[in-house]
C-alpha positions as CSV (number, residue, x, y, z in Angstrom):
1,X,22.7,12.6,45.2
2,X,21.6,10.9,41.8
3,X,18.5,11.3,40.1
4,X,17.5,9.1,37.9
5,X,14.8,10.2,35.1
6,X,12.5,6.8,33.3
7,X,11.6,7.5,29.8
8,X,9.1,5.4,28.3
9,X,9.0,5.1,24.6
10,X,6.2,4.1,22.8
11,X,7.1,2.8,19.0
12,X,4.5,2.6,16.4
13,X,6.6,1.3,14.1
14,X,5.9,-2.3,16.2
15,X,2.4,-2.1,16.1
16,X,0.3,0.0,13.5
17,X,-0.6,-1.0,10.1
18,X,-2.8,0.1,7.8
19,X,-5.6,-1.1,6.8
20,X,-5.8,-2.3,2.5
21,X,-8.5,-0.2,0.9
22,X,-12.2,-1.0,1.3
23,X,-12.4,-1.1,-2.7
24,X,-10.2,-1.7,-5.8
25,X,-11.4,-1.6,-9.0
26,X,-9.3,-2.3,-12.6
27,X,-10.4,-1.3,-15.5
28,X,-9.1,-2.0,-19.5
29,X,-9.2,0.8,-21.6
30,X,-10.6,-0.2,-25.8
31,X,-7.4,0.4,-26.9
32,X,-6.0,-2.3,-25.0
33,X,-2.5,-2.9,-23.9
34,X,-3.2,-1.5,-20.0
35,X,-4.9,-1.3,-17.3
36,X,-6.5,1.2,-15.1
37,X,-6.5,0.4,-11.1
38,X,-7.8,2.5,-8.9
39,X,-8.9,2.3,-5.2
40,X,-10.5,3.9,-2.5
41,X,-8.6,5.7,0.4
42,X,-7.7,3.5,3.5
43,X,-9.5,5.3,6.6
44,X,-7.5,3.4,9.9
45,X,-5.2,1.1,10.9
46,X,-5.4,-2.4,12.6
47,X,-3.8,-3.2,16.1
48,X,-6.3,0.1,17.3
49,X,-4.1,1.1,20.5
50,X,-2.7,4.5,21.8
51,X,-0.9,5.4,18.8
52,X,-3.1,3.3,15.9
53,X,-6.9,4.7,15.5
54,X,-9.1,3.2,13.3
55,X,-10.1,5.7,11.5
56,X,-7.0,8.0,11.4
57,X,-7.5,11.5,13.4
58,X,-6.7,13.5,11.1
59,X,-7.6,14.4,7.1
60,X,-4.9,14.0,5.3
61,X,-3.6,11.2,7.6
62,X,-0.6,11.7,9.6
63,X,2.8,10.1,8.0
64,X,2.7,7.9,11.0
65,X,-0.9,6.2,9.8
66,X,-0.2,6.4,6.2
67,X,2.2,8.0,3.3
68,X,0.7,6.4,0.6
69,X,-0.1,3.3,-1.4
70,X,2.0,0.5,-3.4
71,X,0.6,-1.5,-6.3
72,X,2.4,-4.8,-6.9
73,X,1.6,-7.1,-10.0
74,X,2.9,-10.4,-11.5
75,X,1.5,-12.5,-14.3
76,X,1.9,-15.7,-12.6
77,X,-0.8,-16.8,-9.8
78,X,-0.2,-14.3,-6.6
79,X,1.9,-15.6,-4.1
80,X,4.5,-13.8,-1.9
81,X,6.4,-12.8,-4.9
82,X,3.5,-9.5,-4.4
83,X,5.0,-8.7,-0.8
84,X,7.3,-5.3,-1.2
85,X,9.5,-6.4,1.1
86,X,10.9,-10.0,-0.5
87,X,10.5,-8.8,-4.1
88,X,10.2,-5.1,-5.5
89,X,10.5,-6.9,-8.8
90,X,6.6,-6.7,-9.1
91,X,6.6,-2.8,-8.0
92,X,4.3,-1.0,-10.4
93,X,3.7,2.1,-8.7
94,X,3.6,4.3,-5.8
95,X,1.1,6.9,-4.9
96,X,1.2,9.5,-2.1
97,X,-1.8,9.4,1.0
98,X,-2.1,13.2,-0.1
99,X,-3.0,12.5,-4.1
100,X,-6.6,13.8,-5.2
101,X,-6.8,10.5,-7.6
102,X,-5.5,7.1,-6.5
103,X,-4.9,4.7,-9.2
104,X,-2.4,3.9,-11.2
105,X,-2.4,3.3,-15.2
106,X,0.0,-0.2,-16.0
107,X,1.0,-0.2,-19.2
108,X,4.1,-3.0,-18.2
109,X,5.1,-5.7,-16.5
110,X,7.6,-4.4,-14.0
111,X,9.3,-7.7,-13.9
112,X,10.4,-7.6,-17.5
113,X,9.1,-4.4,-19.1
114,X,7.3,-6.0,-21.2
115,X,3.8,-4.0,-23.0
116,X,0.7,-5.7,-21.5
117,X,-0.7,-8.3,-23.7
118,X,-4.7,-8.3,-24.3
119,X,-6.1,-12.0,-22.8
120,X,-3.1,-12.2,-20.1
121,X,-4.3,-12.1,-16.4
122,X,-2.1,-10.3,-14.5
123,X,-2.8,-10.3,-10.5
124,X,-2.3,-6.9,-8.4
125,X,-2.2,-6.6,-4.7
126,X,-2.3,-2.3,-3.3
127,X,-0.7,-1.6,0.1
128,X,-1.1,1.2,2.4
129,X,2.3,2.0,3.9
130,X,2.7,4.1,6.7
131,X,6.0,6.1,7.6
132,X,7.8,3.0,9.5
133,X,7.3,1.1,6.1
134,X,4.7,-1.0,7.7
135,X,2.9,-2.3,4.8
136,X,-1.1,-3.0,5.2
137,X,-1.5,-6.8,6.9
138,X,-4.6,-8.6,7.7
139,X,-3.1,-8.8,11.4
């Protein structure tokens, strides 16, 4: 006699993202030279389904919903040169889900190193990233 056994898998890696953060904020210090970004904690996931809840179940969120936040900036308009995944050229920072403060103080630009100059603009775009390295998407 055989027996067979079925095993279905469900993979969140396919289908949760997080969600970006409801607000970002960036701030220039008087002496000049950086800049201050900060943001709010990201609360769910899109693509809401058995293993994505929007908002997370649990406080601090499970790895699985979120692991923390990436800051990407570039001097030139945004584009997809501020997507992790085709260039970590324009990586300033990451932050863990579990820090008491989220932000991030830029005092370079990661492409070159360069010091901040006063009068540049300089674009920034924060991720949540969850444990699968799904980054947040406007799915």
């Amino acid at each position: 006699m055989i027996f067979v056994k079925k095993i279905f898998v469900t993979d969140i890696c396919d289908s949760c993202y997080p969600k970006f953060p409801d607000t970002i904020s960036i701030d220039a210090p008087p002496e000049g030279n950086v800049c201050k970004v900060s943001w709010s904690r990201i609360t769910g996931n899109y693509n809401v389904g058995p293993n994505c809840t929007d908002p997370f179940q649990n406080d601090p969120p499970d790895p699985n919903d979120l692991v923390g936040y990436v800051l990407m900036m570039q001097k030139d308009s945004p584009s997809n040169i501020l997507d992790p995944r085709k260039n970590p050229t324009g990586l300033v920072c990451n932050v863990s889900a579990n820090n008491a403060a989220l932000e991030c103080l830029v005092k370079k630009d990661p492409s070159t190193g360069a010091p901040l100059v006063n009068g540049n603009k300089y674009y920034f775009l924060l991720y949540g990233v969850n444990s699968c390295e799904n980054y947040s998407s406007a799915q």
